[in-house]
N, C-alpha and C positions, 0 to 999 in steps of 0.2 A: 504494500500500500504506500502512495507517494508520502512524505509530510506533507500534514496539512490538509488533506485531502480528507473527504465525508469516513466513517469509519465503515469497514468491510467486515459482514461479516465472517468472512472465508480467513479474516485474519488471524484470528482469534482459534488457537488451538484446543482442541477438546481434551485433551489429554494435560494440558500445563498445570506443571507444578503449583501455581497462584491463581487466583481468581484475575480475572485481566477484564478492566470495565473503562468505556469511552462515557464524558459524560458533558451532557451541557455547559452553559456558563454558568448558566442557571441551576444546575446540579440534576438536573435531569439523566435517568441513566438512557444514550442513546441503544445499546446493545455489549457482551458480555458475552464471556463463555460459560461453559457449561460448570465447569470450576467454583465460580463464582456464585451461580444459582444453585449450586448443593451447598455452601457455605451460607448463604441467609437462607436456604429453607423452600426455596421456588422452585416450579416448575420454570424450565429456561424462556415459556414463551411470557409468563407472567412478568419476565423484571424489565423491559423496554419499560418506561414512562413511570417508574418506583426516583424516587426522587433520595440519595443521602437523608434532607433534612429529616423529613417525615419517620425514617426507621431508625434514626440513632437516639439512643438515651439524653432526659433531658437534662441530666447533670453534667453531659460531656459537649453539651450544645454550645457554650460560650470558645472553649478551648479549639473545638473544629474549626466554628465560625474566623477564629483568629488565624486558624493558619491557614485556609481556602484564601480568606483577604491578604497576606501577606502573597499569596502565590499569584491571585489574580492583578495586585497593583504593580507588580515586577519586582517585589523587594526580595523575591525568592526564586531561584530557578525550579526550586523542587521541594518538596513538604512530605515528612514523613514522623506518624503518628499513630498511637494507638488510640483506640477506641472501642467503645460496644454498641452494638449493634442489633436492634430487634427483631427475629427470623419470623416468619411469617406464622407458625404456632404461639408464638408469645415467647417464648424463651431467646436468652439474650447471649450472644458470644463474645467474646474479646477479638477485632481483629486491626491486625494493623496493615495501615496505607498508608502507599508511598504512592506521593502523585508527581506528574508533573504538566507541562500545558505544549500543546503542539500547535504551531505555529502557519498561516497560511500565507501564498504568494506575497502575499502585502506585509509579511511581518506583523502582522496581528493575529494574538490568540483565534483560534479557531476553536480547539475544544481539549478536555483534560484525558488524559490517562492516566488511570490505576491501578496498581499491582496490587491485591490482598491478602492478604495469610492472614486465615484463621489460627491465632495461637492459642484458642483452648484446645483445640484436635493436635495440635502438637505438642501440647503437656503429657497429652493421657497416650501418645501414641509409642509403639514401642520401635525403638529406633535400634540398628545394630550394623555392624559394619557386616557386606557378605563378600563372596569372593566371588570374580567369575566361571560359570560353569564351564568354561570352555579351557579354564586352565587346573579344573579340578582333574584332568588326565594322570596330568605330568605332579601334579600332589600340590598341596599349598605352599610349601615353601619356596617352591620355582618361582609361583605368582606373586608372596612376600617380597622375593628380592628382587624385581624385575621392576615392581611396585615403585620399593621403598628407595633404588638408587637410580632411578630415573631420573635425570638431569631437567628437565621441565617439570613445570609444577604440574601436580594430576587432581584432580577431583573429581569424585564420583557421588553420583545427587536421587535419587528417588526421582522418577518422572510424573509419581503423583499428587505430589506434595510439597518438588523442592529440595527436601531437607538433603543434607550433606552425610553419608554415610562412609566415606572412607577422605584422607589426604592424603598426598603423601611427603615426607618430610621437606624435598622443594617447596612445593606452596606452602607448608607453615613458613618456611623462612621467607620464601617472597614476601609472603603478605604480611608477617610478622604476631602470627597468632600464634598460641600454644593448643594441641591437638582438640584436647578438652573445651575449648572455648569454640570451634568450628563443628563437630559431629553431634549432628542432631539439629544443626542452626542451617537457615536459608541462607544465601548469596544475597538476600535483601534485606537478613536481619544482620550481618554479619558488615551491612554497607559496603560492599566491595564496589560497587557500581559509579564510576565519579560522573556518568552521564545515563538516565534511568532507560532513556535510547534506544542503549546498547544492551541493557537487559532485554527488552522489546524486538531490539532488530533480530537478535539469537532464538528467542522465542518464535517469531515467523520463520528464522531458515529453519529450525527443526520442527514444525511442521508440515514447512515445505517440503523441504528436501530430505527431509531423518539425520541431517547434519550440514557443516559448516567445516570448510576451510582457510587457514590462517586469516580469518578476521580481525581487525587490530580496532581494539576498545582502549578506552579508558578506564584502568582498576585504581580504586583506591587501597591504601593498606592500614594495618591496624589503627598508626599514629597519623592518620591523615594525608600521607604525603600520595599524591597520583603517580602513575608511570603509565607508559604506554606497554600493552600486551599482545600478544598475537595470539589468541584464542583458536583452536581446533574443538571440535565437538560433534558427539553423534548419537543416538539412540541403539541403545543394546536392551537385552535381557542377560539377567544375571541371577542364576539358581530362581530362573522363572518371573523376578522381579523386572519393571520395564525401569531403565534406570538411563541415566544420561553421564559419560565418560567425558571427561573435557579438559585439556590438554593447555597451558598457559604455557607462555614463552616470555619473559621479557626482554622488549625491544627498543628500552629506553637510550642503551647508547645505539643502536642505528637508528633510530629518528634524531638522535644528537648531531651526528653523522651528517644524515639528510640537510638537514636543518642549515649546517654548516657548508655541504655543498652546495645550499639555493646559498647563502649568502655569497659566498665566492663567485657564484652568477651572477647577481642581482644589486651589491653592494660592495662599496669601495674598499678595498683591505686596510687604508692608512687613515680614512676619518669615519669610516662607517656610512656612509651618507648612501645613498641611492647614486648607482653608477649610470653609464650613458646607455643601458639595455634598458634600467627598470625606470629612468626619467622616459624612453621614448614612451613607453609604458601608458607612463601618468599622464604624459603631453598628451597624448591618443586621445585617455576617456576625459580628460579636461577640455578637450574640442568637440567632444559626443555632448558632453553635462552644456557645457556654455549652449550648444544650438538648443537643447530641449528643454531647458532653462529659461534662452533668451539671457541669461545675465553675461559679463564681459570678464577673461580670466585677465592675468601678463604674466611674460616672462621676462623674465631682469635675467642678464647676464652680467657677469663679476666678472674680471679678472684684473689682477694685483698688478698694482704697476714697478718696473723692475725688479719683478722677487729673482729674478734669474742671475743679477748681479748681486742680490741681497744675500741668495742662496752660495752663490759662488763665493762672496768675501765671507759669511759665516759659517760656513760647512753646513753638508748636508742634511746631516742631524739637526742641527737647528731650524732649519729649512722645512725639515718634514713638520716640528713641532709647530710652526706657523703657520701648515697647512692646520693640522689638526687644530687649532687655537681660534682663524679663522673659521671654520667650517662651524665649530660651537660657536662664536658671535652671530654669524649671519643665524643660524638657527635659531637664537635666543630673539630673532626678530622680527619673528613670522609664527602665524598660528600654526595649529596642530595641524588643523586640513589641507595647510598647504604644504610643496615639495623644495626640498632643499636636495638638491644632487650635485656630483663631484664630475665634471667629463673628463678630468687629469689636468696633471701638471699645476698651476694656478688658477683654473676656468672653473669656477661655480654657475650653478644655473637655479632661479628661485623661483618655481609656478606657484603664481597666487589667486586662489579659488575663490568663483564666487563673491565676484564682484560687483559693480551698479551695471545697470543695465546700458544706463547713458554713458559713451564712451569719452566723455571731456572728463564725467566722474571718477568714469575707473583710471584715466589716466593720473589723476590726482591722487586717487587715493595709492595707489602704482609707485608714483613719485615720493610720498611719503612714507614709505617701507622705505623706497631706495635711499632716500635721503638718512633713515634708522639705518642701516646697514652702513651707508658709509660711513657714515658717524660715528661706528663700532668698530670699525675695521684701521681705523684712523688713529685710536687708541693707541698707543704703545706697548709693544709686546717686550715680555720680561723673561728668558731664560737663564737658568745655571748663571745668574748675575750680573747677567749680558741686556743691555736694552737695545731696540732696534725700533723703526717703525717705516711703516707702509700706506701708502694711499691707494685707492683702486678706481677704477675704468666702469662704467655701466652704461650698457645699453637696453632697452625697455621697448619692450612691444604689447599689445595691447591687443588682444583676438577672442574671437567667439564667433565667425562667418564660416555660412555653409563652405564656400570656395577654399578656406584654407587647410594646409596639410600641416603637419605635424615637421615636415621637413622646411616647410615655406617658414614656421613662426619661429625656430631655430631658427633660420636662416637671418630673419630680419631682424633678430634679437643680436646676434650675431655682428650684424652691419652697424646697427645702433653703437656697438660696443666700440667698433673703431672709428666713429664717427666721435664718440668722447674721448678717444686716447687721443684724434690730430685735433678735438680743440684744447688741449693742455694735459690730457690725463687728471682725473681727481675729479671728476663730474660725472656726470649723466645726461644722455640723449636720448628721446623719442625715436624710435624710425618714422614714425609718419609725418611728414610734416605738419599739418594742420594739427595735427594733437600735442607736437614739439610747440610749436606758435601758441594754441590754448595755455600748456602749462609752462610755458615762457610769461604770457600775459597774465595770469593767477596768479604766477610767484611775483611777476612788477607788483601787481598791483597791491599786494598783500606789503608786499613792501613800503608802497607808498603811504599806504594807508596806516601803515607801524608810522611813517615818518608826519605822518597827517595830524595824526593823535597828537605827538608830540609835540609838534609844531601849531598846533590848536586852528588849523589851515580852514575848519566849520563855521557854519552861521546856520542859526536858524531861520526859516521864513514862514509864515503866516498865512494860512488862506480863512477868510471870513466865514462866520455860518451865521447865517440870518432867518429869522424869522418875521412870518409877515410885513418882510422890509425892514424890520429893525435890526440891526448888528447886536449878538447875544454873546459872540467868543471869536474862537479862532481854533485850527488846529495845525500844531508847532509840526515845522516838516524838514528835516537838517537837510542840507547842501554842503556838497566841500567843495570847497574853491582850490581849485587843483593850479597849482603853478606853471603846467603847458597846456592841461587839458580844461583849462577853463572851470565854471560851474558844472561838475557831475552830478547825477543824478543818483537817489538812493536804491532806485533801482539794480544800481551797477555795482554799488558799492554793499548794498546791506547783508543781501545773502554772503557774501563774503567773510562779513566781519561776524555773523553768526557762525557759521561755521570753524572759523579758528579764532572764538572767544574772544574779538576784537570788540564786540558786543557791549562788553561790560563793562570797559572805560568809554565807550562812545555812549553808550543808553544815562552813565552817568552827567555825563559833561551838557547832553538834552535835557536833563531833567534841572539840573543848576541853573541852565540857563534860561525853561523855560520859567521857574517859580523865580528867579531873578525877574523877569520882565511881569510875571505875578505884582512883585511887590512894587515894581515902578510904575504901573499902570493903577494901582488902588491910590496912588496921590494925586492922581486927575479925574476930574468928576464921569467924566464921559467913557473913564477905562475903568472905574472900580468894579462895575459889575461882569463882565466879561473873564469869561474861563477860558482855561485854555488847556487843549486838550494831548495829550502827550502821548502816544505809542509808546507798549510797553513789550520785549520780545519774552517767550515764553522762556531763553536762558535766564534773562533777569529778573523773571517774576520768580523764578522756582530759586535764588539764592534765599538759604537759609534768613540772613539777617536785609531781606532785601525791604521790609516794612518799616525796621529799623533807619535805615538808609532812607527811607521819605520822610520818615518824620524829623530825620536829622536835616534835609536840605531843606523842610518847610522853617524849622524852626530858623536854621542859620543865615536863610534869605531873608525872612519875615512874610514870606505869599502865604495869602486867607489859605488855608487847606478848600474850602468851598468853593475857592476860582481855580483850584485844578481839579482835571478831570482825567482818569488815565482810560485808555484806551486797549480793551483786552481784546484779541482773535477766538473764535471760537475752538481752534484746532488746540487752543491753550487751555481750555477747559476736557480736555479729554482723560485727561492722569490725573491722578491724587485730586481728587475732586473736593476733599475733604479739607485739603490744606490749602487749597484756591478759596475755598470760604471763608475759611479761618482770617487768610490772611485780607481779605476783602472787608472784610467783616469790623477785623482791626479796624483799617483804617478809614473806615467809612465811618465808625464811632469818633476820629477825629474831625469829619467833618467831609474827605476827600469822596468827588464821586466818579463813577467808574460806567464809558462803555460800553457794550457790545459791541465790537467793529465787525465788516464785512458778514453781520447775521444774516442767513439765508445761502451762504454759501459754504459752509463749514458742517463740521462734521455732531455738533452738537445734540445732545436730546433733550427733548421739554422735561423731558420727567426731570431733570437738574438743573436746569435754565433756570425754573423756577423761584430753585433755592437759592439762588446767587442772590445779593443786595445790591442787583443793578439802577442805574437810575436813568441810561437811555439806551435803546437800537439803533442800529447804525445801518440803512436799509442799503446791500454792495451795489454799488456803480455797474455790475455787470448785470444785475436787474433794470436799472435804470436807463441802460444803454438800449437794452432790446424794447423796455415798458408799451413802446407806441406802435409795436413794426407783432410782436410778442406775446400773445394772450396767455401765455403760461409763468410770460415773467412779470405780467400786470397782476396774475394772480397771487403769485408769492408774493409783492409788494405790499399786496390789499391782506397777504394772511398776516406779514407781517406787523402792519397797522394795526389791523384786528388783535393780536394778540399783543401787543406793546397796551395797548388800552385797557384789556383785559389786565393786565399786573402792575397798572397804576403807573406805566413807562410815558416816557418823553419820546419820540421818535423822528429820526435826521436820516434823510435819503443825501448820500455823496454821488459824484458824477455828475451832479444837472448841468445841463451845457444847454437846453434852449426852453422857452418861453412853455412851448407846449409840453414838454416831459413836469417843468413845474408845477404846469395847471391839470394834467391829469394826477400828480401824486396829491397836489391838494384837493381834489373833487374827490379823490379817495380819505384823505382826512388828513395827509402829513403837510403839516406847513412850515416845519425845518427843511433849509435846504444845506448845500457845502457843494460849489462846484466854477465853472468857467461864469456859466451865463451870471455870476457875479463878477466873481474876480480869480484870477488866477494866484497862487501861493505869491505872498511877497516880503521880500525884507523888509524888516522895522521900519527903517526910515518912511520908504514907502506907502506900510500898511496905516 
């Protein structure tokens, strides 16, 4: 029967030493041998649809339940326990189960298998060692010593029941039991089984076939430790008994062996790494995973820039050590999934799995391994009291297309690499151009924007929001004033500074300066009342003392907490919901109010909307854009009106850019506006 697959009746041997039962998840029994059904009491056609819960005692009911749930949440490969059991006349046996869970194409449980022994029938039963008939000729003692100094371990078991009727001195010492403690015991009470399997799989050859040859299991031995065995086994009669002979070999040092000659194939002798057989390997299904995926892998190629003179003035022993030294840094700087291999000489190669799908991303994220790797490699290495150091060459390709081969992204990982040894050696290049160009322009600018900060290169500008033609506020919108590049847009710049945490000094320096113009606008009559409303990113809301931090810039500006207004995304309400209110909550008790931006576009649910202590809607520009052309985004507009009124909210449609998009949101009920067909965002002076 395959794993995984429905359970066969035909599997199941009528003769097996244990009761052997497939059973639901649900504990249902699907079918059983006949074993089984003379140990609780049934006729074989009665126990299909008998269920474990229902027959076992109810004092053993909590202890079962805990190990069935250990086996089914994965904390357990296999569960094995006593219990009793109520046979179908009422009376009750002791039996013990060993289960374990078989597994279907998908790697999800399918269903259980259980081995049983009843061990009342094996208290009362009279067990004894016999000899075989067939060597009673030649007299016993021929059969004793042929037995007893037989170089493979021997066992001889009852084929009705299991139990173990003779050893011979090899398998006590294999397995590490004394005589005493095996004769009369099962192969399942005796735990020899390190996979329940394998007890399984020998039970169907010997019903299949009346035996098995050199089959290689996992045995465990007394003190626990596993080995691998090569199992022989058949069905005899023996002075009339039907009895099972089985023959163990261990074959722990040849699978050592084995083991030893795949790595010799497969991996490098001096660093261990995956050599150039088992990276073509991994290249392969990392080009299979990317297409069925759709996500984006690379390959970074390494190599050391002159370690060939480094190796020559230090000797080669040292040499080798810097290979090995190297090989552990780059490794320490890459996940688990991904491949780290040696092709010789100085030349590493680093697949990394499982990347963004959008290929500027994976380049990026590509470059910042590479850049960790050099970084380490760069290091100075320290031998027998010698220092030395080395910088390295990389080149980076970036694949996941049907059209490429496994030779082609070698190839071009390859060209990348000396395309950064002739521009100086100690860098990295893209092969493609246009993705070299991307994260050519991501590293400037991340650059600039470090020097922007610093250089405080920002300015706020201001766009109006008005109601019924009165000016009510403004919402603060930062610009950097770029030294060649002019006024840039946050556009270009924001996701950037999110992503490499440039966020949290920029979101601060917005917030400073907009509660500064807070406090200079409450000394003119005409600006006391007027909020203003600040964008807040969801890295800066989620710092710890980030509540902290407003009430410190209201206090040390002097801005009313009531004329700022901060501006949340609904994508920022998705996590820790619990601490978004908390901290909302805070400082709306000071007075601050807060709100919803771009609602109707986000990922949001009412059932928590609710709870928040918001104080407006913010209806997205991309409703507004379609509202006249759009009957489906005229209707979110009108749901969202409807339900802002509904929770006692204020509500601001942004985008408006003409007369009529105005007057249909107001015939719908919104008379905040924020967009062109007022004013466009403007500096201070200006606004």
């Amino acid at each position: 029967m395959l794993e995984g697959s429905a359970p066969d009746r035909e599997y199941f041997s009528e003769q097996a030493a244990v009761g052997i039962v497939h059973a639901s998840p649900e504990g249902e029994i699907l079918t059983c041998n006949a074993r089984f059904a003379e140990i609780i009491g049934y006729p074989l056609e009665q126990v299909p649809g008998l269920t474990f819960k229902e027959n076992r005692t109810p004092e053993d009911g909590p202890s079962v339940t805990e190990a069935f749930n250990r086996l089914w949440s994965g904390q357990a490969d296999q569960v094995s326990l006593e219990t009793r059991y109520i046979r179908k006349d009422g009376s009750s046996t002791r039996l013990k189960v060993t289960a374990s869970l078989k597994m279907n194409g998908d790697g999800k449980a399918s269903y259980l298998l259980a081995h049983v022994e009843d061990l009342d029938s094996q208290k009362t039963a009279e067990i004894a060692p016999v000899v075989p008939a067939k060597v009673q000729v030649t007299g016993n003692e021929c059969y004793r010593k042929v037995f007893q100094t037989c170089p493979d371990a021997v066992l001889i078991a009852q084929l009705s029941n299991g139990t173990i009727v003779d050893a011979n001195p090899a398998f006590l010492e294999v397995m590490g039991f004394a005589r005493e403690e095996v004769i009369a015991k099962t192969s399942l009470e005796l735990e020899m089984w390190a996979d329940a399997g394998d007890c399984s799989r020998l039970s169907g050859l010997l019903h299949q076939d009346s035996g098995c040859q050199d089959l290689e299991v996992r045995l465990k031995r007394k003190n626990g430790e596993v080995f691998w065995g090569q199992l022989s086994a058949s069905s005899t009669a023996i002075e009339g008994v039907s009895c099972i002979l089985i023959f163990i070999r261990d074959i722990s040092a040849a699978k050592a062996e084995e083991e030893e000659i795949r790595n010799l194939a497969f991996y490098d002798s001096l660093t261990s790494l995956p050599n150039r057989r088992l990276l073509w390997e991994r290249l392969r299904q990392a080009l299979i995973v990317s297409i069925r995926n759709r996500c984006k892998h690379a390959l970074l190629f390494v190599d050391l820039d002159d370690f060939k003179s480094l190796n020559d003035a230090m000797g080669h022993h040292v040499g080798d050590l810097i290979l090995q030294e190297t090989a552990r840094r780059i490794s320490g700087c890459v996940r688990e999934v991904d491949t780290v291999a040696r092709l010789g000489g100085d030349e590493f190669v680093v697949i990394l799995e499982d990347l963004s799908q959008t290929p500027e991303i994976a380049a990026d994220q590509a470059q910042t391994v590479g850049a960790k790797i050099r970084a380490a490699i760069n290091q100075p290495f320290v031998f027998e009291g010698r220092e030395c150091s080395t910088t390295s060459s990389m080149g980076i390709t970036v694949f996941g297309n049907e059209s490429e081969s496994t030779n082609e992204v070698l190839q071009q990982a390859d060209i990348a690499m000396y395309q950064a040894k002739a521009a100086g050696r100690n860098t990295m290049r893209f092969f493609t151009p246009a993705l070299q160009a991307s994260v050519n322009a991501r590293t400037a600018m991340e650059d600039d924007l470090r020097r922007a900060i610093k250089e405080n290169q920002f300015s706020l500008y201001y766009q109006p929001q008005v109601d019924r033609g009165l000016l009510i506020g403004a919402e603060a919108l930062i610009r950097w004033n770029h030294p060649q590049r002019g006024i840039v847009s946050p556009c270009d710049f924001v996701p950037l500074a999110e992503e490499t945490g440039l966020i949290l000094p920029l979101g601060k320096w917005v917030l400073d300066t907009a509660c500064a113009q807070i406090a200079s606008w409450a000394n003119r009559r005409e600006g006391a009342h007027l909020t203003v409303a600040v964008n807040i990113s969801a890295r800066e809301f989620r710092q710890p003392k980030f509540v902290e931090h407003v009430l410190t810039t209201l206090d040390r500006t002097g801005a009313n907490p009531q004329n700022l207004k901060i501006d949340l995304t609904e994508s920022m309400l998705v996590d820790k919901v619990e601490d978004v209110i908390a901290k909302m909550t805070e400082l709306k008790s000071h007075g601050v109010r807060f709100s919803l931006d771009d609602f109707g576009a986000g990922p949001a649910s009412m059932a928590y909307l609710k709870r928040l202590p918001l104080d407006q809607m913010k209806i997205d520009r991309s409703f507004v854009e379609e509202i006249l052309v759009d009957p489906i985004s005229g209707a979110v507009a009108q749901a969202i009106i409807a339900f802002s009124k509904a929770m006692g909210l204020s509500v601001i449609a942004e985008g408006v850019e003409t007369e009529e998009q105005r007057a249909f949101l107001a015939a719908l009920g919104c008379h905040s506006f924020q967009g062109y067909l007022f004013s466009h965002p403007l500096p201070w002076g200006d606004f």
